[in-house]
C-alpha positions as CSV (number, residue, x, y, z in Angstrom):
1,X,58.6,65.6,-116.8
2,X,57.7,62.7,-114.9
3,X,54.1,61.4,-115.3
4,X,52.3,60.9,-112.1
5,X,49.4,58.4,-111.6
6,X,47.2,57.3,-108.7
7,X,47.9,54.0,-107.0
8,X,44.0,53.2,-108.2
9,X,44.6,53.7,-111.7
10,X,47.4,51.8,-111.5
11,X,45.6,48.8,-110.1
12,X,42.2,48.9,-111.7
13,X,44.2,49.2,-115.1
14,X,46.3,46.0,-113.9
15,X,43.4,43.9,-113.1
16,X,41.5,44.5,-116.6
17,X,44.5,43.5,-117.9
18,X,45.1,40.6,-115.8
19,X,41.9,39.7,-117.4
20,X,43.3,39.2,-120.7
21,X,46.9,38.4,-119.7
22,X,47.7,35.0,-122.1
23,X,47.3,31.4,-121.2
24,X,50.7,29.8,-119.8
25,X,52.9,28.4,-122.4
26,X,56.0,26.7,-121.9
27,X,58.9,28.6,-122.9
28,X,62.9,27.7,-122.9
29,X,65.4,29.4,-121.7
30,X,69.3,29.9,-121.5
31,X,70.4,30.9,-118.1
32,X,73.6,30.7,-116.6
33,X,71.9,30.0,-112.7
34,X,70.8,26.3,-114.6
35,X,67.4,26.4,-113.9
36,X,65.8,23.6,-111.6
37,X,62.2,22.4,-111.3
38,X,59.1,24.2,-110.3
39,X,57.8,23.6,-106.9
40,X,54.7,22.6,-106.5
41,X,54.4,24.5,-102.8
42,X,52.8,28.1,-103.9
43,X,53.9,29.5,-101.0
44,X,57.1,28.2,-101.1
45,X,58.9,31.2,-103.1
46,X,62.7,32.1,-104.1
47,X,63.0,36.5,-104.8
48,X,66.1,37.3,-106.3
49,X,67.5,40.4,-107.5
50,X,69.3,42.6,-110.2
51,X,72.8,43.3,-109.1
52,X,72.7,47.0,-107.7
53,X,71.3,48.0,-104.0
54,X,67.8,49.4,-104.9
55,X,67.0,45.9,-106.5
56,X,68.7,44.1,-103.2
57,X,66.2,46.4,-101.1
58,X,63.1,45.8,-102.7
59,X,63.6,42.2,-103.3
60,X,64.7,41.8,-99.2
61,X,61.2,44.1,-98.9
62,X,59.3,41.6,-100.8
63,X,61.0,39.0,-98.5
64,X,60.2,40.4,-95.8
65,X,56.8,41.0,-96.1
66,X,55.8,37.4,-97.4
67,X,57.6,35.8,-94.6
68,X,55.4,38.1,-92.7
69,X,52.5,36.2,-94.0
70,X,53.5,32.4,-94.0
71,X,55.7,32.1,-97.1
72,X,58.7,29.8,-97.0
73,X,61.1,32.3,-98.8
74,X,64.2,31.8,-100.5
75,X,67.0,34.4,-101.7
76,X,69.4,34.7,-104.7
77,X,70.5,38.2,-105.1
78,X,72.7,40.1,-107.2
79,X,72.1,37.8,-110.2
80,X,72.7,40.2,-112.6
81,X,71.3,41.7,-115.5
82,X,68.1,41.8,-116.9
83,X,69.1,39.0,-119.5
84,X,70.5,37.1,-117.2
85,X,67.8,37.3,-114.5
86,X,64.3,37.0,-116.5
87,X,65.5,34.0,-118.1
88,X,66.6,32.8,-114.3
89,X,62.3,33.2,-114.0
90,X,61.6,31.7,-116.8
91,X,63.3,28.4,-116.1
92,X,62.7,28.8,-112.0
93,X,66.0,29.5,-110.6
94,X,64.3,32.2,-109.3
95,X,60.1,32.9,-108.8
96,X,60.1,36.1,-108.0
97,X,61.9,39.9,-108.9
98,X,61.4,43.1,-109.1
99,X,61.2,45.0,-112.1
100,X,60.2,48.2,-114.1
101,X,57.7,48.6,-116.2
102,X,59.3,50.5,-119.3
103,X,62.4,48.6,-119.0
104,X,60.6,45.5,-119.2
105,X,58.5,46.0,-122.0
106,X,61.6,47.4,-124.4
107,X,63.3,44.0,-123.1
108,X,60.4,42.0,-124.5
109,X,59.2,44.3,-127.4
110,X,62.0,47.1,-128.4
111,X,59.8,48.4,-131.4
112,X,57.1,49.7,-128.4
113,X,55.7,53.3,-129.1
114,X,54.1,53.6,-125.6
115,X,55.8,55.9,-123.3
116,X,52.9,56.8,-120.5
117,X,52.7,54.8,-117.5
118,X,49.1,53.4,-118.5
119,X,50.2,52.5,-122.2
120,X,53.3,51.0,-120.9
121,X,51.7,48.6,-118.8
122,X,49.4,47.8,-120.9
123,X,51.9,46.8,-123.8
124,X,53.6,45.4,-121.0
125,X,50.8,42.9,-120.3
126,X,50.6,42.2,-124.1
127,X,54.5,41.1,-125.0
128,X,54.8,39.0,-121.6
129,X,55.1,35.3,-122.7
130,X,52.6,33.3,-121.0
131,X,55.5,31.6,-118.4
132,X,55.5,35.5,-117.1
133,X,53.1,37.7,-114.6
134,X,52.9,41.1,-113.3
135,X,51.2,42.0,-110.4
136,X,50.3,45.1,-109.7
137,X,53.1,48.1,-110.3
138,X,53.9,50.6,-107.0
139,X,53.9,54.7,-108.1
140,X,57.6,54.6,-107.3
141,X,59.2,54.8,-110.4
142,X,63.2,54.7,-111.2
143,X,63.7,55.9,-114.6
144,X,67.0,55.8,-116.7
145,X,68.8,59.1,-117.0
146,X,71.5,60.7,-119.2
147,X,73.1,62.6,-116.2
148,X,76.5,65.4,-116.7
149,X,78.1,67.1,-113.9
150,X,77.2,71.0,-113.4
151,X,80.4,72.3,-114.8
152,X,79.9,70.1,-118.2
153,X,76.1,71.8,-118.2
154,X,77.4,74.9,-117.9
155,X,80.3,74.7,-120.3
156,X,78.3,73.4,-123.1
157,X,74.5,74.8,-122.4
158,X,73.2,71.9,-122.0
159,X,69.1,71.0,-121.3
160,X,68.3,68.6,-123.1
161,X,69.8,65.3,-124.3
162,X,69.6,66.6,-127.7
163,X,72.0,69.5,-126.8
164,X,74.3,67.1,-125.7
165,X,74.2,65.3,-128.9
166,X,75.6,68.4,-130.6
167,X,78.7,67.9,-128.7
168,X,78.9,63.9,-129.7
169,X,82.7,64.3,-130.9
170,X,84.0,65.2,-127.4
171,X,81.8,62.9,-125.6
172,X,82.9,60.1,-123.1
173,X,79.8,58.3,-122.1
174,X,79.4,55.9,-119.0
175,X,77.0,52.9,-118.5
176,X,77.1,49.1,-118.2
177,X,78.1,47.2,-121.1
178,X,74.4,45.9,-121.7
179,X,73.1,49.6,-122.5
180,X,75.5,49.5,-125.2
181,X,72.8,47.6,-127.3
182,X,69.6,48.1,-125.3
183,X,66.8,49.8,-126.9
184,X,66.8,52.3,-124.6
185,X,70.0,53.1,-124.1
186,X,73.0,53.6,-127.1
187,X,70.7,53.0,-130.2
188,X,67.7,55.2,-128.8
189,X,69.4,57.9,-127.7
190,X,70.9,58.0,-131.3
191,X,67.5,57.6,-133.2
192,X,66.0,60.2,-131.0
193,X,68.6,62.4,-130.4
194,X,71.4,62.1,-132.6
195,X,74.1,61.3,-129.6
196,X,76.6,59.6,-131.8
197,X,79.1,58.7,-128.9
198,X,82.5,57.0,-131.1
199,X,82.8,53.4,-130.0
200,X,86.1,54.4,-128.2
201,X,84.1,56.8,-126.3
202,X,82.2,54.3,-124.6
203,X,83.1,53.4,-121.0
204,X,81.2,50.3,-119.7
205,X,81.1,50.5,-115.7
206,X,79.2,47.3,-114.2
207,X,77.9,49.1,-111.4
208,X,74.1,49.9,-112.5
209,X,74.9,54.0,-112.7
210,X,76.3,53.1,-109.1
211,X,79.5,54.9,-107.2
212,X,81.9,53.8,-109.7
213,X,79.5,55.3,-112.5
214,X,79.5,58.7,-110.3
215,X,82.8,59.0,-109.6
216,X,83.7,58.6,-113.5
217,X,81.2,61.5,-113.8
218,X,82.7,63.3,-110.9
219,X,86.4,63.1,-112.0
220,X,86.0,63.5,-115.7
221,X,86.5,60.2,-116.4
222,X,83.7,60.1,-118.5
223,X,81.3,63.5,-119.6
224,X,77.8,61.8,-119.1
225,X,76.3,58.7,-118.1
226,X,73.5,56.7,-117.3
227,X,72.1,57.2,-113.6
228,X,69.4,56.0,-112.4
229,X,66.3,58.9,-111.4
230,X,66.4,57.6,-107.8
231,X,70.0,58.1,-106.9
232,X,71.0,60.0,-104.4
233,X,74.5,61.2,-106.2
234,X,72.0,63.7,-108.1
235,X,71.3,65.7,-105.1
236,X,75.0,64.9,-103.6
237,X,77.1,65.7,-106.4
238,X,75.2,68.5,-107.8
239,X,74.2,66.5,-111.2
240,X,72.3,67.5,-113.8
241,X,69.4,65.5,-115.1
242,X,69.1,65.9,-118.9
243,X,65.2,66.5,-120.4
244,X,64.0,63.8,-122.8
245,X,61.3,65.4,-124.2
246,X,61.2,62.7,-126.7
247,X,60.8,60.2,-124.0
248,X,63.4,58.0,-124.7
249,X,63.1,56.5,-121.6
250,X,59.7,55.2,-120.6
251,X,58.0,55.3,-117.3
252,X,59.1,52.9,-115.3
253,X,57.2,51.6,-112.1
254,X,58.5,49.3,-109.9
255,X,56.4,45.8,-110.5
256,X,57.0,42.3,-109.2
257,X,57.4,40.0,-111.7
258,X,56.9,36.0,-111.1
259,X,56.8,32.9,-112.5
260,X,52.9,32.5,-114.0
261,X,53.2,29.3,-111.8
262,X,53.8,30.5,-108.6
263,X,51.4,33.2,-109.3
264,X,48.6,32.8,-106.7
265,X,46.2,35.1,-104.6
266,X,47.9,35.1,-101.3
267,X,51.2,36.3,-103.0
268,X,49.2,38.7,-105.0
269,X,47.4,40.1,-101.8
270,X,50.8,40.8,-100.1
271,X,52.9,42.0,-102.8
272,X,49.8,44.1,-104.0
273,X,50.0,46.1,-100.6
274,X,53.8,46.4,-100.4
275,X,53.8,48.0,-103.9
276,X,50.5,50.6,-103.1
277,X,52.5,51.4,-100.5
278,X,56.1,52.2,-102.1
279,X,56.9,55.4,-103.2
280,X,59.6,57.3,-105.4
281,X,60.6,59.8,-102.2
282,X,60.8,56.5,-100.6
283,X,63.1,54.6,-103.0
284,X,65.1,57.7,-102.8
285,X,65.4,57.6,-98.6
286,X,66.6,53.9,-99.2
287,X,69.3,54.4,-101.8
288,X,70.3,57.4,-99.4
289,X,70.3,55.4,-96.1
290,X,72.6,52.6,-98.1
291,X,75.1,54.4,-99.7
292,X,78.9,55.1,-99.0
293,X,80.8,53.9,-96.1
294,X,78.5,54.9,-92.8
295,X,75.6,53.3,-94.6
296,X,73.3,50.5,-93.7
297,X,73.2,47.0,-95.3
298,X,70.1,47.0,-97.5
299,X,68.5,44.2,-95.9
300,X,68.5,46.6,-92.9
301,X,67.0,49.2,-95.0
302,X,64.2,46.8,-96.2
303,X,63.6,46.0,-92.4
304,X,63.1,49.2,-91.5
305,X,60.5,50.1,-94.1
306,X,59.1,46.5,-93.5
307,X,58.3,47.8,-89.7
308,X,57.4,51.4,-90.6
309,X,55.4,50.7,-92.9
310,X,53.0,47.3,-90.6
311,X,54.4,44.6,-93.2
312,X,56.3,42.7,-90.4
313,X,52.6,41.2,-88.8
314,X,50.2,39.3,-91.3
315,X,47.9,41.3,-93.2
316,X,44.9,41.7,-91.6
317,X,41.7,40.5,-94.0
C-alpha cells in the first residue's frame, strides 16, 4: 500500500534536513554529455531529463515555470539513464533534473533499509555527495512495479511478487537493461522474494516500462515486467499490479535535484511551489494526455498544467 504524507511534512522534514545537508565538495565524474563549466549566473539554469515522457513533462514543467520567474533556461532531454544523467549534474552538463526519492537514494547507497517516505528522504539527504541538492519532494510519487497481465494473474494466482517467484522457471521478465543490476530491480526482487528469472529469461526493452514494455506484456512476449505506478497501460490494459509487502521498492516522490552550485533561493522558491503543487492523480492525467498516437507532445502537456495550475505569471511574494 502506498504511504501517503502531507505536502507539510514533506517540506518541514526537507528543511531540517537542509540544515544538516554536507558542505560542497568537489567530486569527478565520467559522463558521456562531457561536462563543461559551471556558470556563474544563478539564474541561468540548463533542466534536463531521463529518457521516458513523465521525466520530459516534468522537466518542460520545471522549465516552464522558472522562465515564468526570470530564469534564462536551457534544455537537454532524454539523456538517459540515471547513470548517465546524475553524473551529467555532477559535472554541469546539466543543473537541474527531476528525480525520485527512493530511486535516488538506492543509486547512491543500495545497502539503505529505509522504505517510508520520511526515512527515505532523510537517508536521501545523508548519502548525497556534497556537489548534489534536493529541494523539496512533491506527494506525487511513481513507484517501480512488477506488473503481469490479468490472464497470467489468474492462471497462476498471483498477489504478490513472491507468488510469482514460485513460478521463476517459466518466467520471461521485461525491463531496461540497467534494472538488470540495480538494487532495486533483478537482485532485490531475488533477495526479497526469491524471483530467480534464468538469464535467458531476461528481456531488456529501453523504453522505461514504456509502450514497447506493455506491448511485450500484452502479447506474451514477456510474462511480467517493470511498469512504472503512474502509467496509464494499468488502467488501459487491465494489468495487474503485484503487492510488495516486503517493500522492495521504496517510496518514491518526485524531487528536483540540482547542482549544490546553482542551488539558490529564488530557484528554491519556484520549484518549491511547482512540487507542493504536483500530484500522483496528476502525473497520471499527464502520462494519459501523452500517450499513443492522438496524444499531445509533452511540452504541451507541461503547458497546460503550467497555466492551470498560475505557474505561467511570476510568483507573487
Amino acid at each position: 500500500m502506498r504511504t501517503r504524507m502531507t505536502i507539510r511534512a514533506l517540506a518541514a522534514l526537507a528543511a531540517l534536513l537542509m540544515l544538516i545537508t554536507p558542505a560542497l565538495s568537489a567530486c569527478g565524474s565520467s559522463n558521456p554529455l562531457g561536462g563543461g563549466e559551471v556558470s556563474g549566473d544563478l539564474k541561468s539554469i540548463i533542466v534536463g531529463s531521463a529518457d521516458f515522457p513523465e521525466s520530459k513533462i516534468i522537466a518542460e514543467i520545471y522549465a516552464q515555470a522558472l522562465e515564468a520567474n526570470g530564469f534564462t533556461v536551457g534544455r537537454q532531454y532524454s539523456i538517459g539513464s540515471r547513470e548517465t544523467y546524475v553524473p551529467a549534474v555532477q559535472d554541469h552538463s546539466i543543473d537541474l533534473i527531476p528525480e525520485y526519492t527512493g530511486n535516488l537514494l538506492q543509486y547512491f547507497d543500495s545497502e539503505s533499509a529505509a522504505t517510508t517516505p520520511n526515512d527515505v528522504l532523510l537517508a536521501l539527504f545523508r548519502a548525497l555527495p556534497g556537489d548534489l541538492s534536493i529541494l523539496n519532494p512533491s506527494p506525487a510519487e511513481d513507484k517501480d512495479t512488477v506488473a503481469v497481465s490479468e490472464e497470467t494473474a489468474q492462471r497462476w494466482n498471483l498477489q504478490t511478487i513472491g507468488d510469482l517467484a514460485e513460478h521463476s522457471d517459466e518466467v520471461k521478465f521485461g525491463a531496461s537493461s540497467e534494472f538488470l543490476n540495480r538494487a532495486e530491480g533483478m537482485p532485490g526482487l531475488k533477495e526479497n522474494y526469491g524471483l530467480d528469472v534464468p538469464a535467458k529469461n531476461y528481456i531488456a526493452i529501453s523504453d522505461g516500462g514504456g509502450p514497447a514494455t506493455v506491448r511485450a506484456l500484452t502479447d506474451g512476449t514477456v510474462t511480467a515486467a517493470n511498469i512504472y505506478s503512474t502509467s496509464p497501460a494499468i488502467a488501459e490494459k487491465n494489468l495487474v499490479v503485484l503487492e510488495d509487502p516486503k517493500n522492495n521498492f521504496l517510496a518514491a516522490n518526485v524531487v528536483p535535484l540540482v547542482s549544490s552550485q546553482k542551488k539558490s533561493d529564488p530557484l528554491k522558491t519556484v520549484l518549491d511551489a511547482v512540487s507542493a503543487k504536483l500530484t500522483t492523480e496528476d502525473l497520471i492525467k499527464l502520462n494519459t494526455e501523452t500517450t499513443g498516437n492522438s496524444g499531445i507532445n509533452p511540452d504541451e502537456a507541461a503547458r497546460n498544467w503550467v497555466q492551470d495550475n498560475g505557474f505561467d505569471e511570476p510568483l507573487q511574494p
